[in-house]
C-alpha positions as a Markdown table, in Angstrom:
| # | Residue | x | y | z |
|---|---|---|---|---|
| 1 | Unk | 101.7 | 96.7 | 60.5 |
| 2 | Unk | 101.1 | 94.1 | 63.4 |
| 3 | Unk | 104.2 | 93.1 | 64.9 |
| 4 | Unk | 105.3 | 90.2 | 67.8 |
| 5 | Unk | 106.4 | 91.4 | 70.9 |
| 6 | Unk | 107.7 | 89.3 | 74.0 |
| 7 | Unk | 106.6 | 91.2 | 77.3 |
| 8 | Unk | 108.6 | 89.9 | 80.5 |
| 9 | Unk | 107.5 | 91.1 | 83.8 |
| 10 | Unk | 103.5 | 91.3 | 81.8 |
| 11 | Unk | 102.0 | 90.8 | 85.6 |
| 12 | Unk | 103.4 | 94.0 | 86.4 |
| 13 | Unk | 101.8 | 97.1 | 86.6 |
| 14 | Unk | 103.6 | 98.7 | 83.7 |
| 15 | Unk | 103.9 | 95.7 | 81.9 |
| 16 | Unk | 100.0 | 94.4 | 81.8 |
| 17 | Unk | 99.5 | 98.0 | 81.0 |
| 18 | Unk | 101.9 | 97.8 | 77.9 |
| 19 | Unk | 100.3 | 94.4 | 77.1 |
| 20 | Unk | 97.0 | 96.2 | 76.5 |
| 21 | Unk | 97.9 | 99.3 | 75.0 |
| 22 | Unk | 99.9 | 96.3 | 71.9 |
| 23 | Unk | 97.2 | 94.6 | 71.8 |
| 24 | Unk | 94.7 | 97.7 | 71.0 |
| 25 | Unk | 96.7 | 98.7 | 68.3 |
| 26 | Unk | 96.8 | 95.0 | 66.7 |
| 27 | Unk | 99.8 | 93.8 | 68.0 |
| 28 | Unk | 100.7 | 90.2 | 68.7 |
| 29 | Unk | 101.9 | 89.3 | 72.5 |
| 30 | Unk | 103.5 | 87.1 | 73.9 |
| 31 | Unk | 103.6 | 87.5 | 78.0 |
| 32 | Unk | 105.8 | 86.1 | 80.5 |
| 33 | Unk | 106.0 | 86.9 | 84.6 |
| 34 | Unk | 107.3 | 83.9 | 87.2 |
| 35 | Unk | 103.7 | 83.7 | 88.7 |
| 36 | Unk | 100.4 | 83.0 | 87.0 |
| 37 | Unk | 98.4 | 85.9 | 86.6 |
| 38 | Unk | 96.8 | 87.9 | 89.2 |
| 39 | Unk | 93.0 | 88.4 | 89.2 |
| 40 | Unk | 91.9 | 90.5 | 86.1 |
| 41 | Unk | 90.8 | 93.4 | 87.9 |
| 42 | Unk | 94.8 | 94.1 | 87.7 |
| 43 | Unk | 95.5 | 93.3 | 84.3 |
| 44 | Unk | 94.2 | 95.9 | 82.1 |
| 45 | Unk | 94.7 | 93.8 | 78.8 |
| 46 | Unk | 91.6 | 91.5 | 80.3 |
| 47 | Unk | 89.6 | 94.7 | 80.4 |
| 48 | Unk | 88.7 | 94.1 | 76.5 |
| 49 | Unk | 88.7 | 91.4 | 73.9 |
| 50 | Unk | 91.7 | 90.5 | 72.4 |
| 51 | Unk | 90.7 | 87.5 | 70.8 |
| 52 | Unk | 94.3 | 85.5 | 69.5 |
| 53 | Unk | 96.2 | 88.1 | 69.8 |
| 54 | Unk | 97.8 | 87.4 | 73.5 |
| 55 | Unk | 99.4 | 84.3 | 75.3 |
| 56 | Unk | 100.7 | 84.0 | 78.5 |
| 57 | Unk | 103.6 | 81.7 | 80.0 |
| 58 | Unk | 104.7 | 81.4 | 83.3 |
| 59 | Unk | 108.1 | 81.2 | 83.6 |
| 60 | Unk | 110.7 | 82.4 | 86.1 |
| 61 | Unk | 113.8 | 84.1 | 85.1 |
| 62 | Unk | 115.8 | 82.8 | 87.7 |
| 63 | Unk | 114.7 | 79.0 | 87.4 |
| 64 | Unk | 113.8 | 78.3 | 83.7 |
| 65 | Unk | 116.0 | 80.4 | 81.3 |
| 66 | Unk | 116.1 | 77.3 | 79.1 |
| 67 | Unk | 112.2 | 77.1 | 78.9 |
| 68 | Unk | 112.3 | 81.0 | 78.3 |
| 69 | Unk | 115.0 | 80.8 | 75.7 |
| 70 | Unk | 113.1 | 78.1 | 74.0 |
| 71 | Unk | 109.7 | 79.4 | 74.4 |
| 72 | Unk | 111.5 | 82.8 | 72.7 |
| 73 | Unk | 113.3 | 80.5 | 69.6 |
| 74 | Unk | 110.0 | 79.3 | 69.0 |
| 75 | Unk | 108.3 | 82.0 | 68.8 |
| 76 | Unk | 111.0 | 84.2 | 67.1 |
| 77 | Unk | 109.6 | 87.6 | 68.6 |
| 78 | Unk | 110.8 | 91.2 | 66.5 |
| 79 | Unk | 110.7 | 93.1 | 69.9 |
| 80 | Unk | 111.6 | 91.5 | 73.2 |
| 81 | Unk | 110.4 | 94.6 | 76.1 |
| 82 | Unk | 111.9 | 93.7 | 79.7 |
| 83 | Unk | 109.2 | 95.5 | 82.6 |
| 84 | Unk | 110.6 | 92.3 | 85.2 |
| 85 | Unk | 112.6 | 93.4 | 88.4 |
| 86 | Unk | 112.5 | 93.0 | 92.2 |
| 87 | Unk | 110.8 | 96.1 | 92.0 |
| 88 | Unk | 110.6 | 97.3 | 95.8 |
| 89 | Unk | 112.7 | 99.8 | 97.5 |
| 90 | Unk | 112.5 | 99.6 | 101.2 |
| 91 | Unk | 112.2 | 96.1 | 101.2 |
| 92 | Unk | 115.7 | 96.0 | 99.1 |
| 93 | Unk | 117.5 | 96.2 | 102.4 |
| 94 | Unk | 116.1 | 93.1 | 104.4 |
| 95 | Unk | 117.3 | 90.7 | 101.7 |
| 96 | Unk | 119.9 | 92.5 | 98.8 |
| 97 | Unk | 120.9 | 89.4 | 97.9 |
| 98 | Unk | 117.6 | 88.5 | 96.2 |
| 99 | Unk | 117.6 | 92.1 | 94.4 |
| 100 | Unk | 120.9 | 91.1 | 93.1 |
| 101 | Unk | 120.1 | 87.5 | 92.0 |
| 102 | Unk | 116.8 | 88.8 | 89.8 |
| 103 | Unk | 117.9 | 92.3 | 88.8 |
| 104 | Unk | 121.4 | 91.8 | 87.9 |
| 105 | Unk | 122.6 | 88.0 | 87.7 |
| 106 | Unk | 119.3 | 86.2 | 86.4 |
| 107 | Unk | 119.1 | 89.2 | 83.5 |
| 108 | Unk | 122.8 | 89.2 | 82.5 |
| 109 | Unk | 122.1 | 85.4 | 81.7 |
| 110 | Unk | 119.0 | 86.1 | 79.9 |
| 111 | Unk | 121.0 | 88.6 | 78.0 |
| 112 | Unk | 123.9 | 86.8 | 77.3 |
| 113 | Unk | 121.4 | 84.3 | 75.2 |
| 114 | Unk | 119.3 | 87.1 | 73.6 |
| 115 | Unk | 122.5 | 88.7 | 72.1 |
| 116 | Unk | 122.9 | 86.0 | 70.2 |
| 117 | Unk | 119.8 | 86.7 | 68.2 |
| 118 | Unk | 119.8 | 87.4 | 64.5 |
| 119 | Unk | 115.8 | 87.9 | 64.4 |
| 120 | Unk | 116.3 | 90.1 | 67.4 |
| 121 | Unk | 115.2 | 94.0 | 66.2 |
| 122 | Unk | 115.0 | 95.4 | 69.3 |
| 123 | Unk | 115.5 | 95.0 | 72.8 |
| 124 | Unk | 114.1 | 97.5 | 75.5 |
| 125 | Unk | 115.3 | 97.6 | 79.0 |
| 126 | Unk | 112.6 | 99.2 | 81.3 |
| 127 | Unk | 114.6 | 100.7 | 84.2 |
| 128 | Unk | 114.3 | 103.1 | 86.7 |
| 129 | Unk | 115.9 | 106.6 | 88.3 |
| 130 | Unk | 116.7 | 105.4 | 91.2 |
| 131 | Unk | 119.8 | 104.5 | 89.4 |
| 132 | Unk | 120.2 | 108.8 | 89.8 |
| 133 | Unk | 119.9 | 109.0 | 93.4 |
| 134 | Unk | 118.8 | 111.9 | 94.8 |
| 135 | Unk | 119.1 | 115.2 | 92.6 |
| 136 | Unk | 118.7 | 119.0 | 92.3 |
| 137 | Unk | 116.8 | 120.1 | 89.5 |
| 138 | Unk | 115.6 | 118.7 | 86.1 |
| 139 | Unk | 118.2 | 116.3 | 84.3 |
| 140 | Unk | 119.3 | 114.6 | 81.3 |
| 141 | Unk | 120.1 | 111.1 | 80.5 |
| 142 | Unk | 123.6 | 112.0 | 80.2 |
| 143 | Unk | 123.5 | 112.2 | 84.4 |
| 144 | Unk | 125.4 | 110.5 | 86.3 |
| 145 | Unk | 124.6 | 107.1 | 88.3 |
| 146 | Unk | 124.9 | 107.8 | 92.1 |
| 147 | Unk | 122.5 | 104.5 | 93.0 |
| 148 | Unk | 121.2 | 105.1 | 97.4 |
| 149 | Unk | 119.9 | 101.3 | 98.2 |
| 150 | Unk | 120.0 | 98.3 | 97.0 |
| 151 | Unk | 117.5 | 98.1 | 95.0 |
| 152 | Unk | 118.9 | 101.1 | 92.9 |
| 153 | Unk | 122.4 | 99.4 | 93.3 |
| 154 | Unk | 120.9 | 96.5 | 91.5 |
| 155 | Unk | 119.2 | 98.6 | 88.4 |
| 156 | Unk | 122.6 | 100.6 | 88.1 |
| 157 | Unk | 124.5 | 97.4 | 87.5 |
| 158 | Unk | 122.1 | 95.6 | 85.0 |
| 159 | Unk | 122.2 | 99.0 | 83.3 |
| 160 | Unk | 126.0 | 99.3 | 83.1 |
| 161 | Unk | 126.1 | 95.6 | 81.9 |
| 162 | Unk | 123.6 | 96.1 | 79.2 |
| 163 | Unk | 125.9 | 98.7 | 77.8 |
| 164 | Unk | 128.9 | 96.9 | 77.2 |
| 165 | Unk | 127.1 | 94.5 | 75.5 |
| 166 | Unk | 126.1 | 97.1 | 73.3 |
| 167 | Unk | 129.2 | 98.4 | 73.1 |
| 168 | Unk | 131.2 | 95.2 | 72.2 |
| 169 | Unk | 128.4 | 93.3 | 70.5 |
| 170 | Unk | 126.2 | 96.2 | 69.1 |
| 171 | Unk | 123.1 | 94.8 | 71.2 |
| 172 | Unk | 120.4 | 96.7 | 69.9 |
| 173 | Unk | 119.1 | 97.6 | 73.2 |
| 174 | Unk | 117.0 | 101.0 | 74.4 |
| 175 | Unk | 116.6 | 102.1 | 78.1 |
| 176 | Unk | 113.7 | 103.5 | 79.5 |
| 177 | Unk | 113.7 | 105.4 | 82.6 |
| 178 | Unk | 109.7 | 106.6 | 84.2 |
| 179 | Unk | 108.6 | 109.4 | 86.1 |
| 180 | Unk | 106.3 | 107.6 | 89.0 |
| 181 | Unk | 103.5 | 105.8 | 86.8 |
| 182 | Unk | 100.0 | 105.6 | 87.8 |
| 183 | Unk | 96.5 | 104.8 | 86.5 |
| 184 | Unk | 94.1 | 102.1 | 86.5 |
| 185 | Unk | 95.1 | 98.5 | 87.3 |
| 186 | Unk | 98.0 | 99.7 | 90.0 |
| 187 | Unk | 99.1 | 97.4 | 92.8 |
| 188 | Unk | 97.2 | 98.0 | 96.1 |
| 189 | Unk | 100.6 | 98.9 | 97.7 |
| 190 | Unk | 101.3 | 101.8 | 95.8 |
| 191 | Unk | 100.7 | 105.4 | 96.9 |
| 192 | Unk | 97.8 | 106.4 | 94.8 |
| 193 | Unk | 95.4 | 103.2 | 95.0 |
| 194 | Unk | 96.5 | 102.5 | 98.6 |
| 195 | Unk | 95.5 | 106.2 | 99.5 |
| 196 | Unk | 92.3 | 105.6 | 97.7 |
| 197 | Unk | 90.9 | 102.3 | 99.0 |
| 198 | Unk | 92.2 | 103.1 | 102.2 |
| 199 | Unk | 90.3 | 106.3 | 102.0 |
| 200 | Unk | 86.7 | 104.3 | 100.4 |
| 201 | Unk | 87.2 | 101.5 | 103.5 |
| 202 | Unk | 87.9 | 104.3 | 107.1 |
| 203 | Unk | 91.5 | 102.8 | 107.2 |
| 204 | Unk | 94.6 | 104.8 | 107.9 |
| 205 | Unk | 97.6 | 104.7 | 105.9 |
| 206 | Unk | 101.3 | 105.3 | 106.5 |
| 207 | Unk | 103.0 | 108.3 | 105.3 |
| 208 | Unk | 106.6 | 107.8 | 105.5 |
| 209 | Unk | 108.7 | 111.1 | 106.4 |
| 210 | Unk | 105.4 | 113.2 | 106.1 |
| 211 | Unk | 105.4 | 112.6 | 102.6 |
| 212 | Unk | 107.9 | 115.6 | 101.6 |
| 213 | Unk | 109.7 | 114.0 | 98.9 |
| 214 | Unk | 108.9 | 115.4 | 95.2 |
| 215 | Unk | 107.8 | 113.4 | 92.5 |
| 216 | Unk | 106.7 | 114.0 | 88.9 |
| 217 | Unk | 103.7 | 111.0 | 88.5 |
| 218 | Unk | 102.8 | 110.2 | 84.9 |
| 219 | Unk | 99.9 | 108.0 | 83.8 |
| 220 | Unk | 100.5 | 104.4 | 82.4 |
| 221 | Unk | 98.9 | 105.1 | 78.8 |
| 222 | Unk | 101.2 | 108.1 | 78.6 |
| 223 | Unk | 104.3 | 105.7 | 79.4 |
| 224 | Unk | 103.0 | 102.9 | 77.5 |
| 225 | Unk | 102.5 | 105.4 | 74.5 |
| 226 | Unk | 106.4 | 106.0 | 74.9 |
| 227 | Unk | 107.6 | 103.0 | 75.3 |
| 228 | Unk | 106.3 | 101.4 | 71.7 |
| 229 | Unk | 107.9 | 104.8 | 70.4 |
| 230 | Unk | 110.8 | 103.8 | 71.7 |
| 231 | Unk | 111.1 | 99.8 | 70.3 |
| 232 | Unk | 109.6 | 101.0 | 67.1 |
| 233 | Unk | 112.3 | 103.7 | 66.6 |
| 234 | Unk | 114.7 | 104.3 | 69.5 |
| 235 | Unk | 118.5 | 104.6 | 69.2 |
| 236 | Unk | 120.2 | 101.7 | 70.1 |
| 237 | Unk | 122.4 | 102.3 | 73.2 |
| 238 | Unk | 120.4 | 105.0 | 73.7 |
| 239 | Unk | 118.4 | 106.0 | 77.1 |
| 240 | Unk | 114.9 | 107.9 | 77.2 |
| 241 | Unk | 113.4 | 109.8 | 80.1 |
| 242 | Unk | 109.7 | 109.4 | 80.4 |
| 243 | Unk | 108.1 | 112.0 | 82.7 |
| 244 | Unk | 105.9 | 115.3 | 82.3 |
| 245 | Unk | 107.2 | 118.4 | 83.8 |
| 246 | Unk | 104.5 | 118.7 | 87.0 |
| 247 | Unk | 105.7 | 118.0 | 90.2 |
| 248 | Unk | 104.1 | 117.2 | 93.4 |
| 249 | Unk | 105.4 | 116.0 | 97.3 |
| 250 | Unk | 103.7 | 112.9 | 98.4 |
| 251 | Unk | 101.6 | 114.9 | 101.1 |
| 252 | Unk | 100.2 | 117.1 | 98.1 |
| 253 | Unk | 99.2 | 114.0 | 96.0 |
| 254 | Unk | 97.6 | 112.5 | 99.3 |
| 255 | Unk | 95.9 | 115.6 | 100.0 |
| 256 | Unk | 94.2 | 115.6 | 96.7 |
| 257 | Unk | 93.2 | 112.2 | 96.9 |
| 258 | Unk | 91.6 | 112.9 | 100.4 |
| 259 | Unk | 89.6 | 116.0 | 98.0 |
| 260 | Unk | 88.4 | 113.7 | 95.8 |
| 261 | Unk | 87.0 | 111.0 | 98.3 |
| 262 | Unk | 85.7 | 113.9 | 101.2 |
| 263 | Unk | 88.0 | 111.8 | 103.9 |
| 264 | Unk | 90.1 | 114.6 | 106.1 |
| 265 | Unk | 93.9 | 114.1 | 105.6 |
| 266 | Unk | 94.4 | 113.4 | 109.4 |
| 267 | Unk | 91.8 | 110.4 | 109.2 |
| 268 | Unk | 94.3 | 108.7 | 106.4 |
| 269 | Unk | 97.3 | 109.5 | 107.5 |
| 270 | Unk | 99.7 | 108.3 | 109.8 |
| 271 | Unk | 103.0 | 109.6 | 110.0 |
| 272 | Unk | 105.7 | 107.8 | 110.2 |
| 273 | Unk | 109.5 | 108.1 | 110.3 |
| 274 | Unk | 111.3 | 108.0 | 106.7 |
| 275 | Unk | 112.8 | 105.0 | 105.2 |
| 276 | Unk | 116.4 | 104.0 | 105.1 |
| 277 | Unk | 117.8 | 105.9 | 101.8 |
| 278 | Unk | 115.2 | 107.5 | 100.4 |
| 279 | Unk | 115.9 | 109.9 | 97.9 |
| 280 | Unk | 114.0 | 113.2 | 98.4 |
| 281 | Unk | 114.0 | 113.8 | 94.6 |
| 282 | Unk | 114.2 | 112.8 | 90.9 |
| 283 | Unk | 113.1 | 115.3 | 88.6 |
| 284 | Unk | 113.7 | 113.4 | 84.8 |
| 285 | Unk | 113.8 | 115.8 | 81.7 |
| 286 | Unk | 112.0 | 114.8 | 79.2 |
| 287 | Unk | 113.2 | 117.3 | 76.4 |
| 288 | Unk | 115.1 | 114.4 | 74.0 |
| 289 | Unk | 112.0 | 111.6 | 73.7 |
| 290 | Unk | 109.7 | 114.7 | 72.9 |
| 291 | Unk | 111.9 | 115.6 | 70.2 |
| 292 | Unk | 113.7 | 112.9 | 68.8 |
| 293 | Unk | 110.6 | 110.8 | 69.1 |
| 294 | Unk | 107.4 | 113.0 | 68.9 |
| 295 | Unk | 106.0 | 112.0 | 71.9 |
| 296 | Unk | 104.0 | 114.7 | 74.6 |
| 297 | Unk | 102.2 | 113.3 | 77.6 |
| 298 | Unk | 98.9 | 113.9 | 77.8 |
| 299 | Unk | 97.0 | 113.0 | 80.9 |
| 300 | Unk | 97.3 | 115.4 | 83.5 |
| 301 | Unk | 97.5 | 114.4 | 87.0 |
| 302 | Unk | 94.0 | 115.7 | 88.0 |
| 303 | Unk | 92.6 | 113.6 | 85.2 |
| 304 | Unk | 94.5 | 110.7 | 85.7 |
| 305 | Unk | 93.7 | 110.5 | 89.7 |
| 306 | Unk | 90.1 | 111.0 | 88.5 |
| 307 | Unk | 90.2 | 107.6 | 86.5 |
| 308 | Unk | 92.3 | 106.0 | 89.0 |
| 309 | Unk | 89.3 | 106.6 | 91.6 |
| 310 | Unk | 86.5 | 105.5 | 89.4 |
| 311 | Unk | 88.5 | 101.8 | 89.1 |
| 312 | Unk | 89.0 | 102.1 | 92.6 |
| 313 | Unk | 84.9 | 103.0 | 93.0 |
| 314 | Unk | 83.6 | 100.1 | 90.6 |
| 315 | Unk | 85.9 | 97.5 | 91.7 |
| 316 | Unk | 86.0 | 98.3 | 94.9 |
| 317 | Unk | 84.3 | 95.5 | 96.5 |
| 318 | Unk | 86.9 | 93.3 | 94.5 |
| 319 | Unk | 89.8 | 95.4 | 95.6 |
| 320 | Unk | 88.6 | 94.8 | 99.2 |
| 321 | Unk | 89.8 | 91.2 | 99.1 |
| 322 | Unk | 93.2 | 91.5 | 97.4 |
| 323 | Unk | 96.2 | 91.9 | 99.5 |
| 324 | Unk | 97.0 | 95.6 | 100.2 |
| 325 | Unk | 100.7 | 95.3 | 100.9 |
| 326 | Unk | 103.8 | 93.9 | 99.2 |
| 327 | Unk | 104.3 | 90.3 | 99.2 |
| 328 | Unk | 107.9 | 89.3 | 98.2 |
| 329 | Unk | 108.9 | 86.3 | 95.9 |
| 330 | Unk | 111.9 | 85.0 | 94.7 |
């Protein structure tokens, strides 16, 4: 049964990816991100034909809460699904202040508005373990926040917030926490699509620290998959770890990209020293969506860099032209 979602943050990465994997499965969708939308070869709901199903608004969080709130009243959505964030964690600690105005003070006003909803099924919080810090071994939800910059600082917060309103108001809202997504679609400035175009164009790359920190990476139609099991039938209050068991340093994922485009790791890599705060590793278990929700990843990551490349390969002369590296807005 088709229901209406409101995606905020839909420019994203995860959230254009989320978008699309609604609107295959018959879904209305409303979108909403502070900037118009980037060119389509980064929006995988524009991959396919989705005709009346999707509509986009451009809104900023931080600016228009009344145009949001109204835009939201009007269009009375079942499932409200939050991807937006200052999203960036090096970059966190040349200007906090903005991390805290978007992450934590422009979403407690949204939410102060939203829990006064009646229409309002569910609400679900995409954040992020960073909020973890840096950890030894696999863990549960249940861990404890030990937040290293900023940025994490910021998520930690919003998090903590969100639960006291489901504590005194019974907020029905779900947290998400993802593994390192990839896949098709991926900003230019992240590891695996950097590594790749830089690898296709003779450029070098920086590898912070040598790339030793570990990382589980999970493709976006896994985490997509996930996330509409969570809205659909989550536990409110409740927090969900989305990630596969594989892990890989950021030198061995490198390494296989240089594999897979015949380009010799020391002709794409540059060393350089580590950034401030970096946590070496965050390794999420997975065991209570898998069980309470039915869900199994299952792309592995030699498939998934696969179809990563081949968007990289048939877009590439489009890719070319798009900025490669963060650009920071308000």
């Amino acid at each position: 049964m088709p229901h209406r979602y409101l995606v905020i943050g839909s420019n994203s990465f995860s959230g254009a990816s989320f978008v699309n994997y609604l609107l295959d499965r018959g879904h209305n969708v409303i979108g909403v991100s502070r900037s118009e939308e980037p060119h389509d070869v980064l929006l995988p709901y524009k991959w396919h034909a989705h005709p009346g199903q999707f509509q986009f608004h451009a809104i900023n969080l931080n600016t228009q809460l009344p145009e949001l709130m109204k835009l939201i009243d009007d269009q009375q959505p079942e499932y409200i699904v939050n991807f937006a964030a200052q999203g960036m964690v090096a970059q966190s600690w040349i200007t906090p202040a903005d991390w805290y105005q978007t992450n934590v003070v422009g979403q407690v006003l949204l939410h102060d508005e939203l829990r006064k909803l009646k229409y309002l099924k569910k609400y679900v919080h995409v954040t992020t373990p960073e909020v973890y810090g840096s950890t030894d071994g696999w863990i549960p939800e249940s861990f404890h926040f030990a937040p290293s910059t900023p940025y994490a600082v910021s998520r930690a917060a919003c998090d903590l917030h969100l639960m006291s309103f489901f504590k005194a108001y019974n907020f029905p809202v779900c947290f998400t926490r993802a593994a390192n997504v990839y896949g098709p679609g991926q900003q230019l400035y992240r590891i695996m699509p950097r590594a790749m175009l830089y690898a296709r164009l003779g450029k070098k790359m920086q590898l912070h620290g040598g790339g030793h920190s570990v990382r589980s990476f999970i493709h976006i139609d896994d985490v997509a998959e996930a996330t509409l099991r969570i809205a659909e039938n989550g536990v409110a209050g409740d927090s969900y770890h989305i990630s596969t068991y594989d892990t890989v340093s950021i030198r061995q994922l490198v390494e296989q990209v240089c594999d897979a485009t015949g380009v010799a790791f020391a002709d794409l890599v540059e060393v350089t020293e580590d950034r401030l705060g970096k946590d070496q590793a965050y390794l999420l278990d997975s065991a209570k969506i898998r069980k309470e929700l039915g869900w199994n990843h299952t792309i592995n990551l030699a498939d998934g860099l696969k179809q990563t490349l081949d968007w990289v390969d048939t877009n590439l002369e489009t890719l070319k032209t798009l900025p490669a590296d963060y650009i920071h807005k308000r």
